[in-house]
C-alpha positions in Angstrom: 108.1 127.3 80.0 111.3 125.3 79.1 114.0 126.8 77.5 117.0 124.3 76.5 119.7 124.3 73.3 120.2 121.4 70.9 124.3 121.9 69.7 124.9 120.9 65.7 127.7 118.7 64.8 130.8 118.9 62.2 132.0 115.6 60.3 135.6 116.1 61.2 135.9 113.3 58.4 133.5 110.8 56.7 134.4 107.6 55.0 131.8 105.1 53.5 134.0 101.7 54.2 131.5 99.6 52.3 127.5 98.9 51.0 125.5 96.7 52.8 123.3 94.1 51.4 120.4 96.2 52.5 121.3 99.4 50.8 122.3 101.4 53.8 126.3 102.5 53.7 129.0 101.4 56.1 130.7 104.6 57.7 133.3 105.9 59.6 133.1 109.6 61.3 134.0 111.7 63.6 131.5 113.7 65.5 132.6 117.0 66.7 129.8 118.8 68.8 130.1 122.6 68.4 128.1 125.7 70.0 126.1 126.9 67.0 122.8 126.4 68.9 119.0 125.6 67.7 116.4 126.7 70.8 113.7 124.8 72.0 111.0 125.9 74.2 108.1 123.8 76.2 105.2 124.9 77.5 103.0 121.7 78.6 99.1 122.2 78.3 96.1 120.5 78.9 95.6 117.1 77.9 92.8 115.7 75.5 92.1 112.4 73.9 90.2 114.1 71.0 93.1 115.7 69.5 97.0 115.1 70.3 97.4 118.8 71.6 101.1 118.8 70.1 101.6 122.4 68.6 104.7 123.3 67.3 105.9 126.8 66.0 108.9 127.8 64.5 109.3 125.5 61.0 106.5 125.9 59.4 108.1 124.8 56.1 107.8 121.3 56.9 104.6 119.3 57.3 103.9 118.3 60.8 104.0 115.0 60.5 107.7 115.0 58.9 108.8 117.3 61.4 111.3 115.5 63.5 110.7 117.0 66.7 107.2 115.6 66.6 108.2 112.6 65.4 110.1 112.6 69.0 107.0 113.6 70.5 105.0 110.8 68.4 107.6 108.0 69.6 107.8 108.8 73.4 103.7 108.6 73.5 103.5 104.3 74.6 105.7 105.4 77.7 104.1 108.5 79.0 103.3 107.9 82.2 101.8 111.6 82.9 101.1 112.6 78.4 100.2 116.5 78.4 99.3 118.3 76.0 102.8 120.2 74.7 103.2 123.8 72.6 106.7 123.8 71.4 108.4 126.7 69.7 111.4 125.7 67.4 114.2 128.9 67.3 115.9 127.9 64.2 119.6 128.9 64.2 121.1 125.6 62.7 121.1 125.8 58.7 119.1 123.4 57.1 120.6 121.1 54.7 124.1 122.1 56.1 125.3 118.5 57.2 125.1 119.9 60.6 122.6 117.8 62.3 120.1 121.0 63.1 116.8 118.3 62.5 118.8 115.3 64.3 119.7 117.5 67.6 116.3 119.1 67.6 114.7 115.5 67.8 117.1 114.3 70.6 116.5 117.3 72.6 112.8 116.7 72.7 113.1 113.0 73.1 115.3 113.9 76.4 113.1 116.6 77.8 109.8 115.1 76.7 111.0 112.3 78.5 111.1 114.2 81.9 107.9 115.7 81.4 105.8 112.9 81.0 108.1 110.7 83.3 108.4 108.4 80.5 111.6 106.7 83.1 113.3 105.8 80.1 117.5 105.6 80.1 119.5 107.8 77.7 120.4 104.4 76.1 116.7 103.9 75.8 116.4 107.2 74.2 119.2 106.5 71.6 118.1 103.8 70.6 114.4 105.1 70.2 116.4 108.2 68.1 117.8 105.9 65.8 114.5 105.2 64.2 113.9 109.1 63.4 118.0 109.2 62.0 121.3 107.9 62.1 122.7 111.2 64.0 119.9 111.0 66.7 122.3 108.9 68.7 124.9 111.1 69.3 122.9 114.0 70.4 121.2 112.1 72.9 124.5 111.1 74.3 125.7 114.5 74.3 129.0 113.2 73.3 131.7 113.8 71.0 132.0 110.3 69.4 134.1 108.1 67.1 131.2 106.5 64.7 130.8 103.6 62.5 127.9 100.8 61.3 125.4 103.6 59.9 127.1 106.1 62.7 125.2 104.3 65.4 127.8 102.5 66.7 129.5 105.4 68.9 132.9 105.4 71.0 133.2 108.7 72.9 136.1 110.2 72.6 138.2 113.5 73.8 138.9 116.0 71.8 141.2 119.1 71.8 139.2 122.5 71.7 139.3 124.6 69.1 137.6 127.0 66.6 135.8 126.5 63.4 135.3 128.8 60.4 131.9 127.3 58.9 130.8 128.4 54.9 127.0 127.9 54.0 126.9 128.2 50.6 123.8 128.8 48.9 122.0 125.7 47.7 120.5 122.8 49.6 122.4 119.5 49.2 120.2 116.2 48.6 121.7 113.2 50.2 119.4 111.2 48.0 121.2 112.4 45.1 124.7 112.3 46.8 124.5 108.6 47.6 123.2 107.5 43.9 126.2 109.1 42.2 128.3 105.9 40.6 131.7 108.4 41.3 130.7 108.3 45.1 133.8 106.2 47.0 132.4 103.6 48.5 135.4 101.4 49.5 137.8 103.8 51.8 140.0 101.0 53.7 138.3 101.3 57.5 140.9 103.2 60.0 141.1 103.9 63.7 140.7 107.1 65.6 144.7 106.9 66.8 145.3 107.3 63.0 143.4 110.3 62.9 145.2 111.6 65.8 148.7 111.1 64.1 147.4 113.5 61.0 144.3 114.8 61.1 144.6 116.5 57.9 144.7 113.4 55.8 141.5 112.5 56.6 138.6 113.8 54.5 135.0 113.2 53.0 133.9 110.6 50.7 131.2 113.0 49.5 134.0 116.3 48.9 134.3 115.3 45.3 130.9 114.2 44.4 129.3 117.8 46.2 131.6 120.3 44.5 131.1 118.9 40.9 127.2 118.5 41.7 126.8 121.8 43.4 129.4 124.8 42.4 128.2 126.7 45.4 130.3 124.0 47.7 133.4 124.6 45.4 133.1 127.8 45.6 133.1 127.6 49.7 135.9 125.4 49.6 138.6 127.3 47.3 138.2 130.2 49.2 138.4 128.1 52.8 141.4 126.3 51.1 143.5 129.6 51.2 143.2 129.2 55.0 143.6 125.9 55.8 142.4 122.4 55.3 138.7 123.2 54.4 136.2 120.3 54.5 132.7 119.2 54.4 130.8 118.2 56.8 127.9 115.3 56.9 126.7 115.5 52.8 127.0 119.1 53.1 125.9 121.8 52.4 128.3 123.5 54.7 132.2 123.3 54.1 134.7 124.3 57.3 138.3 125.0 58.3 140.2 125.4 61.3 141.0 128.7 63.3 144.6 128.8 63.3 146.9 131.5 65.1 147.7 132.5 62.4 144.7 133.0 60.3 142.8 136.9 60.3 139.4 135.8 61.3 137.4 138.7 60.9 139.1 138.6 57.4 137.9 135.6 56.9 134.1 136.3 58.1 133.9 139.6 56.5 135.3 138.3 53.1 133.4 135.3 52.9 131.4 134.3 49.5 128.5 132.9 51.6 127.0 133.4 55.6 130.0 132.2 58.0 129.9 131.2 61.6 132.6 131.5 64.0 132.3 128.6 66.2 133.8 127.1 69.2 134.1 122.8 70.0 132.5 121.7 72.9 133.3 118.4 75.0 129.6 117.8 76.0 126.5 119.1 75.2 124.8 121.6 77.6 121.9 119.6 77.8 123.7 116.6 79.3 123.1 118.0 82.7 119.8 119.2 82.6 116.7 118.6 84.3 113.1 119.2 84.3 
């Protein structure tokens, strides 16, 4: 048995620069990996032709075949060079529908240890690239990176980032991104910027979907007037979850303890754990 992590994310800001031709949305973001941790556990079994052997336990709400982890699975299959059968239980700590990337890290982690166990010999650029078909923050979770992002966020530039603390709000009520992106009030146009701009003021730099989520949802304007009494509170991804910034300042177990919704201390992390590991 196998037991590795797969790390959510934070949007420290999000900015849709333009619309493409094909639909899809021009971004820029900032990927901020963090140590609120999903689990993931593999046992490998015996192999059979007449069924796929793939078992997976843990997230029972979705249908198999739109979970992403076996979507992972599904997409590593032409490379196996040694395909066993795999039972793989899913310890759900990531909210879903928080804009933290819970599904997207979940599907990188098995792509990268699935990868070792059927010495698929596949590179981690390989692997990314593979990820992008199952989502646009595959990528970055493969890497393991903290990353600068644009295009659809697949165009990553890792970057260095300062440690620090997060206070993270999930409010209750589960954000469609389908309906986020079809609202006519959505900014579309935000003039693209560099990461040394976000380094001179951080706090300037916000989300293109903010506006759209708290008017849509009053759960997410709830989460961020009482964050806003701390700090700088944001969203993250197309929410649902809003954040803020641990300051010296700020009472955290105030903050925790008096929050309208579930809160998560969290802590930044320059890499994920699972960048070192090995089968």
């Amino acid at each position: 048995m196998i037991r590795v992590p797969a790390p959510a994310k934070l949007n420290l800001f999000l900015h849709i620069t333009s619309r493409r031709a094909d639909g899809y949305h021009e971004l820029q973001t900032i990927f901020q990996l963090i140590d609120l941790f999903d689990w993931l556990e593999f046992e490998q079994t015996e192999y059979s032709s007449e069924n796929d052997a793939i078992h997976i336990d843990g997230l029972n709400s979705v249908e198999l075949q739109q979970n992403l982890i076996y979507k992972a699975v599904e997409i590593l299959k032409p490379f196996a060079k040694a395909q066993t059968g795999l039972n793989i239980r899913l310890e759900k700590n990531i909210p879903m529908g928080a804009g933290l990337g819970g599904g997207s890290s979940d599907a990188a982690t098995t792509l990268i240890i699935v990868n070792q166990l059927w010495q698929c010999g596949l590179s981690i650029d390989q692997l990314a690239a593979l990820g992008l078909q199952l989502g646009a923050d595959v990528p970055v979770f493969v890497h393991g990176r903290n990353a600068w992002a644009e295009g659809i966020g697949e165009h990553l530039s890792f970057i260095d980032l300062d440690q620090k603390q997060y206070i993270i709000i999930k409010p209750e009520c589960f954000i469609s991104t389908q309906q986020l992106f079809s609202q006519k009030t959505l900014t579309r146009d935000t003039k693209p910027t560099k990461f040394c701009a976000y380094q001179l003021k951080p706090s300037s730099f916000g989300n293109n979907f903010e506006p759209v989520a708290r008017s849509l949802y009053p759960e997410v304007d709830v989460a961020m007037r009482y964050l806003d009494q701390f700090g700088t509170a944001k969203l993250t991804g197309t929410g649902a979850c809003v954040f803020v910034e641990v300051t010296e300042k700020m009472n955290v177990s105030e903050v925790l303890n008096h929050s309208p919704y579930k809160a998560y201390l969290v802590n930044s992390l320059n890499e994920s754990p699972l960048i070192q590991f090995k089968v």
